[in-house]
C-alpha positions as CSV (number, residue, x, y, z in Angstrom):
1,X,97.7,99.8,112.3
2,X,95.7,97.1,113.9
3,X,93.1,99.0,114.9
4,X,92.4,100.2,111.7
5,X,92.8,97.1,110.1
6,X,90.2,95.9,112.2
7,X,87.5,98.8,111.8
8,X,88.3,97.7,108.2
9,X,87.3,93.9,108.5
10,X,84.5,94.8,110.3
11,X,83.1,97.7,107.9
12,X,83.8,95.0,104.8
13,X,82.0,92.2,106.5
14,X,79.4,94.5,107.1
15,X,79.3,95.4,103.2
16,X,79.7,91.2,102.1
17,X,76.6,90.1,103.5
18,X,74.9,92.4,101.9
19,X,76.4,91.8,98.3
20,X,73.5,91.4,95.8
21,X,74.5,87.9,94.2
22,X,74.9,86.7,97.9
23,X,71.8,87.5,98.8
24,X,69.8,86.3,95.9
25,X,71.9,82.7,95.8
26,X,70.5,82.6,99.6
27,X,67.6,83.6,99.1
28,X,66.0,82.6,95.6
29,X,65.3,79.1,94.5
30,X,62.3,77.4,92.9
31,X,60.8,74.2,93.6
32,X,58.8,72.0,91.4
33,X,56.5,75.3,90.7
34,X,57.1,77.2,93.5
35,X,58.8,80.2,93.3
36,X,60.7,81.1,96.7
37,X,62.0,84.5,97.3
38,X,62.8,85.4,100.9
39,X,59.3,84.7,103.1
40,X,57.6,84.5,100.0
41,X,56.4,81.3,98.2
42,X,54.9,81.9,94.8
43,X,52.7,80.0,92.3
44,X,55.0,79.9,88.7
45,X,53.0,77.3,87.5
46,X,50.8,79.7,84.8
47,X,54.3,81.0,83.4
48,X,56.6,79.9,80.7
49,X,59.0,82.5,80.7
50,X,60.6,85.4,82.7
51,X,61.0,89.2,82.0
52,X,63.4,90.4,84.1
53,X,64.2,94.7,84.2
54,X,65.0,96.4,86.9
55,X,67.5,99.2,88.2
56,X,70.4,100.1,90.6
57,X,74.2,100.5,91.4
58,X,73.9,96.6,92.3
59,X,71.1,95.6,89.9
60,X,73.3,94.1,87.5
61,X,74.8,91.7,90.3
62,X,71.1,90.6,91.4
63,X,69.5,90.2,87.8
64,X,72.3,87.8,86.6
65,X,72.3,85.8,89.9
66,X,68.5,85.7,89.7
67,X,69.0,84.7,86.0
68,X,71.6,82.1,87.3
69,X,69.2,80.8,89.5
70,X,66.6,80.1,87.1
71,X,67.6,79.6,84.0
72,X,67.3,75.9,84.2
73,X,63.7,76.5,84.3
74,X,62.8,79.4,82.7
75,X,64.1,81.1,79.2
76,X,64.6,84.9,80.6
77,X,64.7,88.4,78.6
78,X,65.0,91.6,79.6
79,X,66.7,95.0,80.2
80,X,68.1,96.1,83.1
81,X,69.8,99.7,84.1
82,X,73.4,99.8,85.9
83,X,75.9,103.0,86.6
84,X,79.1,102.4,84.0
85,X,81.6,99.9,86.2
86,X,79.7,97.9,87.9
87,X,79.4,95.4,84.8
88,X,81.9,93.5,83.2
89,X,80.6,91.8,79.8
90,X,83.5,89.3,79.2
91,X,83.7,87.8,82.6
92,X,79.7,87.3,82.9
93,X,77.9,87.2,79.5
94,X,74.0,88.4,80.1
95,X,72.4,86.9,77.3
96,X,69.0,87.6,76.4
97,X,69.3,90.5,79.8
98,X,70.5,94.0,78.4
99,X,72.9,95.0,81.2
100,X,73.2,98.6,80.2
101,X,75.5,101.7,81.7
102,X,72.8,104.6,82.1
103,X,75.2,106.6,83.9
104,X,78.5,107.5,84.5
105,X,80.5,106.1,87.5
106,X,80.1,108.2,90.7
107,X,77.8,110.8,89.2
108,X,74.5,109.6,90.6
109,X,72.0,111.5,88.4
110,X,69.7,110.9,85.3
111,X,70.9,111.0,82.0
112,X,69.9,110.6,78.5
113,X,71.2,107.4,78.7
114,X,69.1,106.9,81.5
115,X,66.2,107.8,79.7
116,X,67.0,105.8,76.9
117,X,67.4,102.7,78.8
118,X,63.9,103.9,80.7
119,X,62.2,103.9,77.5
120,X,63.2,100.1,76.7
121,X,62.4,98.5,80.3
122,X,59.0,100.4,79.9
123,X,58.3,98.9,75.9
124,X,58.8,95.7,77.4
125,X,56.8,95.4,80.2
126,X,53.9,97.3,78.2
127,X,55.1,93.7,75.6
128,X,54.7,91.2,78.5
129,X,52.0,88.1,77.9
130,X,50.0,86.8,80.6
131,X,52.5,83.8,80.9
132,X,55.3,86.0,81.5
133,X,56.4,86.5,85.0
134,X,58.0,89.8,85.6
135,X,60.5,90.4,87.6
136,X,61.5,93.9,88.7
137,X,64.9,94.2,90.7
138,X,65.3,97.0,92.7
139,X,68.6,98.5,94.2
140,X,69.5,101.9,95.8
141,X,70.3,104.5,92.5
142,X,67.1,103.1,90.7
143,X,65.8,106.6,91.2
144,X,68.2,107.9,88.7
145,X,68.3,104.8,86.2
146,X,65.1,104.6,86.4
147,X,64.5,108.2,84.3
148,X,61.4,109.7,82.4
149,X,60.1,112.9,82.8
150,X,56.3,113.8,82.4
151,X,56.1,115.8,79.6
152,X,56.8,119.6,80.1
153,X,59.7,118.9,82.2
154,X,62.8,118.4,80.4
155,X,66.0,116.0,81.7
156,X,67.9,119.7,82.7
157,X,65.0,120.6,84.9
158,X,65.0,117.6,86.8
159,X,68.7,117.9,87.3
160,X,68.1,121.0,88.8
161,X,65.3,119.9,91.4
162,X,67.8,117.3,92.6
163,X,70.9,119.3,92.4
164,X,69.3,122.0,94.4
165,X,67.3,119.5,97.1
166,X,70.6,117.7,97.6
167,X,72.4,120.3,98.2
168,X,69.8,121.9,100.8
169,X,70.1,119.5,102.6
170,X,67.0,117.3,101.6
171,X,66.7,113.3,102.4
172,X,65.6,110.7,100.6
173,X,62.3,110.8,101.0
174,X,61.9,114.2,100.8
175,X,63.7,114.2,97.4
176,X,61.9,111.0,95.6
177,X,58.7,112.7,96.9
178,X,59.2,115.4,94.3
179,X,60.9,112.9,91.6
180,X,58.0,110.8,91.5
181,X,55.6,113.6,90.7
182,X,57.8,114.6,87.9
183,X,58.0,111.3,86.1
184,X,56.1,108.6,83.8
185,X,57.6,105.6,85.6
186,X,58.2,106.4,89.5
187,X,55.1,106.3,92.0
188,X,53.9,102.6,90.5
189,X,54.0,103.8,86.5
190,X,56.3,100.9,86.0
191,X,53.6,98.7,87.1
192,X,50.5,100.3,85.7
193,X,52.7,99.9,82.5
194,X,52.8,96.2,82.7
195,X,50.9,94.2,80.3
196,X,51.7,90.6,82.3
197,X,49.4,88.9,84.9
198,X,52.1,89.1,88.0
199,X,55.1,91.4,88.9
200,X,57.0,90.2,91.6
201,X,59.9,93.3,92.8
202,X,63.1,92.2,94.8
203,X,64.9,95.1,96.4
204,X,68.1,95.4,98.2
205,X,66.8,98.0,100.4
206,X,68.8,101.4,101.0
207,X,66.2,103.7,102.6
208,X,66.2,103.6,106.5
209,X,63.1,101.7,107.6
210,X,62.6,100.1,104.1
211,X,59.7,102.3,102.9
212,X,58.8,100.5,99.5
213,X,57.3,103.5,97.7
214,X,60.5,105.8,97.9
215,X,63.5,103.0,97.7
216,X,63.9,103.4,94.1
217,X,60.9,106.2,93.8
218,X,58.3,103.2,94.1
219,X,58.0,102.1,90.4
220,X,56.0,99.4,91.6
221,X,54.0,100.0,94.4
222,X,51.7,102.9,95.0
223,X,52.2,106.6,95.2
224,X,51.3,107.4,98.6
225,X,52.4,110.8,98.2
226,X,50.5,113.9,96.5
227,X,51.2,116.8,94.2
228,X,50.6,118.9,97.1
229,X,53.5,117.4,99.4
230,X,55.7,118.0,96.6
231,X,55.4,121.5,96.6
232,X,55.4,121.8,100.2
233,X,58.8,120.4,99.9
234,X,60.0,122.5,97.4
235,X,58.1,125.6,99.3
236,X,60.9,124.5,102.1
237,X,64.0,124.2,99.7
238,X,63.5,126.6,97.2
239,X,61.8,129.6,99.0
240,X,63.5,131.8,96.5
241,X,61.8,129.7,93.6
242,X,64.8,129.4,91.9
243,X,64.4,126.2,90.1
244,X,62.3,125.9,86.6
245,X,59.0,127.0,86.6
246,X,58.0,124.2,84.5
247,X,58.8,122.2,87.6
248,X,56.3,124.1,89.6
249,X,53.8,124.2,86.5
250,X,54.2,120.8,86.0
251,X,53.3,119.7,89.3
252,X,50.4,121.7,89.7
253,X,48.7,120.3,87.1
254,X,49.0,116.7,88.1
255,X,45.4,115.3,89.0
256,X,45.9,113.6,91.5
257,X,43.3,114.0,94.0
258,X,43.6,111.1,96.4
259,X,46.9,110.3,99.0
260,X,47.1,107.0,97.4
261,X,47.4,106.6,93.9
262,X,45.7,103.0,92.1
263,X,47.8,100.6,90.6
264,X,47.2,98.1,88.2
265,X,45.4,95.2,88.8
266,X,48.5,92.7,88.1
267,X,49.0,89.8,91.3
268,X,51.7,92.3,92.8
269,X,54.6,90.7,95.3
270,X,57.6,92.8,97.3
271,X,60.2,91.3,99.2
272,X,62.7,92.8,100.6
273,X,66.1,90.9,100.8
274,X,68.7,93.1,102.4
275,X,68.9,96.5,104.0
276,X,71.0,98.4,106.3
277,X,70.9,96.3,109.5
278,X,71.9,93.2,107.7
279,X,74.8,95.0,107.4
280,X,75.0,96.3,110.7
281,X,74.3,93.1,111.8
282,X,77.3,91.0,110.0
283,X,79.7,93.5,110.9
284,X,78.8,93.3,114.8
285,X,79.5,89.5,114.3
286,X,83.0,90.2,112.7
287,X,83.8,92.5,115.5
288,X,83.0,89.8,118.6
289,X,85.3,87.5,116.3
290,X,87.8,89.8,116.1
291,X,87.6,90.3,120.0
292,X,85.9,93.6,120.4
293,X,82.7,94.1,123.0
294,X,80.9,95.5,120.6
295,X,77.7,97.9,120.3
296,X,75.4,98.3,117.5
297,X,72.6,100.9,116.1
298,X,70.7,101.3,113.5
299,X,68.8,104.5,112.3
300,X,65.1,104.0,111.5
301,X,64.4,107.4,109.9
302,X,67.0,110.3,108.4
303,X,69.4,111.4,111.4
304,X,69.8,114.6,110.2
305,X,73.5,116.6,109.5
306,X,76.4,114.5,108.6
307,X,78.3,116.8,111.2
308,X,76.0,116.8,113.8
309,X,76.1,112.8,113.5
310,X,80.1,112.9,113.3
311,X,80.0,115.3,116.6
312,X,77.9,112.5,118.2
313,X,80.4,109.8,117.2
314,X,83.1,111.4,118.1
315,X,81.9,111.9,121.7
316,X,81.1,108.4,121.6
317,X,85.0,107.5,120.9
318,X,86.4,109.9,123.9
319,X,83.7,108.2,126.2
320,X,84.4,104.5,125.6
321,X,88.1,105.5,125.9
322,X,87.4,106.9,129.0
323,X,85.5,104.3,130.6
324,X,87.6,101.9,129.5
325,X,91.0,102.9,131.1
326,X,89.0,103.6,134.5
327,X,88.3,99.4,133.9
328,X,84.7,99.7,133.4
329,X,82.9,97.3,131.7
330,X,81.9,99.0,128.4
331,X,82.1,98.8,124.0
332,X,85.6,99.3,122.9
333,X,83.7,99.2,119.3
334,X,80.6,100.9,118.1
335,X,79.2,100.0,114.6
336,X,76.2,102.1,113.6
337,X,74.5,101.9,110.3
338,X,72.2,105.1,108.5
339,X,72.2,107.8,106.1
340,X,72.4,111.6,107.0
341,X,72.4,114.8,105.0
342,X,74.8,117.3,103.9
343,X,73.9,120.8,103.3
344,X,76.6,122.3,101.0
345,X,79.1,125.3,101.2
346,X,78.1,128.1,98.1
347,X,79.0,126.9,94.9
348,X,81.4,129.7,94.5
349,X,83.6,128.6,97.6
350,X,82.6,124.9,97.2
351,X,85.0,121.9,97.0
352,X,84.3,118.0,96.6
353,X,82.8,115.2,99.3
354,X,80.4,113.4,100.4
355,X,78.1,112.9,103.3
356,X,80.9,110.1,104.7
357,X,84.3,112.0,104.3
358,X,82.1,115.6,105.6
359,X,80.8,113.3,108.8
360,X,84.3,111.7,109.6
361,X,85.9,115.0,109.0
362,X,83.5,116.9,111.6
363,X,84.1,113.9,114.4
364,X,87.9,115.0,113.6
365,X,86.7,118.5,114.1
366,X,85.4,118.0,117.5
367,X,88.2,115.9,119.0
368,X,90.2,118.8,118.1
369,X,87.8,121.1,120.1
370,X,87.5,118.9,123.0
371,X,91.1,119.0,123.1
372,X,92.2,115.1,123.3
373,X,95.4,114.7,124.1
374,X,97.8,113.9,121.2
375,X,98.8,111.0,123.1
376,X,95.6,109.1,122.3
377,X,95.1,109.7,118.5
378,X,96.5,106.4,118.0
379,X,93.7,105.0,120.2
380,X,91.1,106.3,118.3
381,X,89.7,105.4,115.0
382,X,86.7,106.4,113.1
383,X,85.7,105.4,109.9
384,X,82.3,105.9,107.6
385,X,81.6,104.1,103.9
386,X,79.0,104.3,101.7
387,X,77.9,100.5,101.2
388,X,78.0,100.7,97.3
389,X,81.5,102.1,97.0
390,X,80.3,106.0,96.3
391,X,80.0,109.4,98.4
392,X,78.2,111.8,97.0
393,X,80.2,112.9,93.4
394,X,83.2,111.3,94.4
395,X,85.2,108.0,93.9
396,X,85.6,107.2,97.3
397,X,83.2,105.3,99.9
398,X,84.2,107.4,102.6
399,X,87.0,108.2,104.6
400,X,88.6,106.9,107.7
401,X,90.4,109.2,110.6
402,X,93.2,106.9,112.2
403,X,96.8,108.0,113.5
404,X,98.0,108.6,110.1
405,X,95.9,110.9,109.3
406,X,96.5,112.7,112.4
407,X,100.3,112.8,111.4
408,X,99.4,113.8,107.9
409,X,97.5,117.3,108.8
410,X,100.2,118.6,111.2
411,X,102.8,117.5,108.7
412,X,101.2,119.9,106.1
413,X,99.7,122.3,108.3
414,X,95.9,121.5,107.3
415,X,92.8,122.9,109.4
416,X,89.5,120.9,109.1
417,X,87.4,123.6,110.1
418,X,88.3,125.1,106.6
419,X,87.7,122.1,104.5
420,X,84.1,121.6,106.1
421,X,83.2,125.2,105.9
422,X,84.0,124.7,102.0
423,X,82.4,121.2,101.7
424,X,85.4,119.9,100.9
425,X,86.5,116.9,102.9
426,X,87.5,114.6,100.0
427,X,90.3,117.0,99.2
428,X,91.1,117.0,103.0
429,X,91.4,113.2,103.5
430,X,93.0,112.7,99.9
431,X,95.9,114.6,101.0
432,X,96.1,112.7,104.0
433,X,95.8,109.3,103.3
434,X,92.0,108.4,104.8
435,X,90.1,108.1,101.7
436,X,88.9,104.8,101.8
437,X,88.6,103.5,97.9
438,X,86.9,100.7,97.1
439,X,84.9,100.3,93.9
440,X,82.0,99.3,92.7
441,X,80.3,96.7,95.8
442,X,77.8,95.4,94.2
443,X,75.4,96.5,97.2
444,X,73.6,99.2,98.6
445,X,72.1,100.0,102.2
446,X,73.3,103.4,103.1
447,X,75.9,103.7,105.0
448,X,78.0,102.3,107.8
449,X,80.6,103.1,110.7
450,X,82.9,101.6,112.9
451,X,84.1,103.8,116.1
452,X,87.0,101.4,117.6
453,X,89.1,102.3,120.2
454,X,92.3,100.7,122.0
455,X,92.1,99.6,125.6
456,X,95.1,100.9,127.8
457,X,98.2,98.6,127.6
458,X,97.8,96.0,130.5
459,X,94.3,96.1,130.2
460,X,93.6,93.2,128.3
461,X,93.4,95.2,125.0
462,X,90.7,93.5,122.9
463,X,91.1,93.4,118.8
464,X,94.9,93.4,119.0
């Protein structure tokens, strides 16, 4: 129990530095008329008001610290679009800010709602004056609060293009690539709808590498993208063309001639505040507290499978095991931080998880086929969480294998290889205990793990 207790601390330390309102009371201040945001040190001195909108599964955490921060300066308005849950009205009034649920928790998809709330952060920033500065925040889930087709493509069409890409397997970019072709306000139209004199964006970053035009779909910086890679993406996904020809149609007759779109000619500022290896980073220091030798990576760019990533790690556990009851001087904790992909089980035999139960549930896999020794499951834990609290259409941030769990699926007889054939790990690790719940987190930077294991009794066994 210690050793999971620890992976634990050291996952959640990982996800508290990266909290939204954390970040922003670091990070955001003014001075005299000096705006400071991260590296960034801006003029306010032209601006007598604030229009704050924004979107994301933490956005309602960073626009009310950002409005806490200066409202002593500033009177501030705006609209801001948040997944139901991660607001709470009567313990943190918002005033003139709409904090407003576009979605449904744990469904991450576009909605009317979504739409609706679209259409209101767009009428205001099409109202701004040249004294108002506008501040756009940013969080991972903007894609899908952030909602408003082109015309010809209807809200059901576009839940089919990401339905279908997610479930082949697409990443990130792949899939915003497409979204942004196929709407008003992704790609920089949130910009080029903006009536004000500066737009200043703060993101909380939860694409590897921090690419600003597809965290969030790029509302506010330009499209470098093209109607043309869009439809090589979908020639790869959908070779059967089995989504919406309207989709195709639509996209085809996009004019859009140039790899890099114009945006509008508004003073324009980015920063970015927190990403995955801040994460990453905080968590390592919680495991040298806790005792561990620790070592840490962080994906750059999509690492592929969820399985092929939980294969990896689970190599990794059975190696530092190894080396450390032979005395050698190795990690006896690995945290890594990215994103992978899932490609899903036919709907017909399809159950429920996400990319973090699947890849936890294929490291389990594959300490099954490299026949560890029953004797050292207790030596051994693995554990993967989503950052904001949600895997894929699920209420759980991910799942954790740990002794337990191990007792729990010979108790009732379970076989993993079953539950990833039919994509359905939550079900797995819900029987068994390993879900790891958590709620709402009020951040978002993909994902991160902790592989600890348990040095050999008499070995000076670190972390407890």
């Amino acid at each position: 129990m210690t050793l999971l207790n620890d992976a634990m601390e050291i996952w959640q330390a990982g996800v508290a530095a990266v909290r939204a309102d954390r970040l922003v009371k670091d990070h955001v201040s003014i001075e005299d008329d000096i705006l400071l945001i991260g590296d960034e040190a801006i003029d306010v001195s032209d601006f007598d008001r604030v229009l704050l909108v924004g979107a994301g599964k933490a956005a309602a955490a960073m626009a009310l610290a950002i409005r806490d921060s200066l409202s002593h300066r500033f009177p501030i308005r705006g609209w801001v679009n948040v997944p139901e849950g991660t607001y709470n009205e009567n313990e943190n009034p918002a005033g003139d800010v709409r904090i407003f649920s576009a979605r449904p928790a744990g469904i991450n998809e576009p909605t009317e709602a979504a739409i609706f709330g679209t259409k209101k952060i767009i009428e205001m920033v099409q109202s701004a004056t040249e004294q108002e500065l506008c501040l756009v925040v940013l969080t991972g889930g903007g894609s899908a609060l952030l909602a408003a087709p082109i015309d010809g493509v209807s809200l059901s069409d576009k839940l089919a293009v990401i339905r279908h890409l997610s479930g082949s397997g697409a990443d990130i970019e792949q899939l915003n690539t497409v979204r942004k072709q196929l709407s008003k306000v992704k790609g920089g139209g949130l910009i080029n709808a903006c009536s004000g004199s500066c737009v200043v964006t703060i993101v909380l970053s939860d694409v590897l590498g921090d690419p600003l035009d597809v965290i969030a779909s790029g509302p506010t910086v330009p499209n470098l993208s093209t109607p043309d890679d869009a439809l090589q993406i979908l020639k790869r996904f959908d070779g059967q063309h089995e989504l919406p020809l309207s989709v195709y149609s639509a996209i085809k007759t996009k004019n859009q001639p140039s790899k890099s779109s114009s945006i509008s000619a508004v003073r324009s500022y980015v920063v970015v505040l927190g990403n995955n290896a801040t994460a990453v980073d905080a968590a390592g220091v919680k495991a040298e507290s806790l005792g561990y030798s620790h070592a840490m990576t962080v994906a750059q760019s999509c690492e592929g499978s969820a399985s092929s990533v939980g294969i990896h790690l689970a190599e990794m556990a059975v190696s530092m095991l190894r080396d450390c009851d032979v005395g050698k001087k190795t990690p006896d904790c690995l945290i890594s931080g990215g994103e992978p992909t899932v490609q899903l089980a036919p709907a017909n035999i399809r159950g429920r998880g996400g990319r973090n139960t699947h890849l936890v549930l294929a490291a389990m896999q594959q300490l099954i086929e490299m026949k560890v020794d029953v004797s050292l499951r207790d030596r051994i834990v693995i554990l993967s969480g989503g950052t904001d609290g949600e895997d894929g259409p699920t209420d759980a941030a991910g799942a954790i294998l740990s002794a337990e769990v191990w007792q729990a699926m010979d108790r009732l007889q379970l076989d993993p290889a079953d539950y990833l054939s039919r994509s359905d790990s939550y079900t797995f690790f819900k029987q068994t205990g390993g879900l790891m719940l958590t709620g709402p987190t009020h951040t978002n930077v993909c994902d991160v793990r902790v592989v600890a294991v348990k040095r050999a009794a008499g070995e000076n066994t670190l972390g407890g």
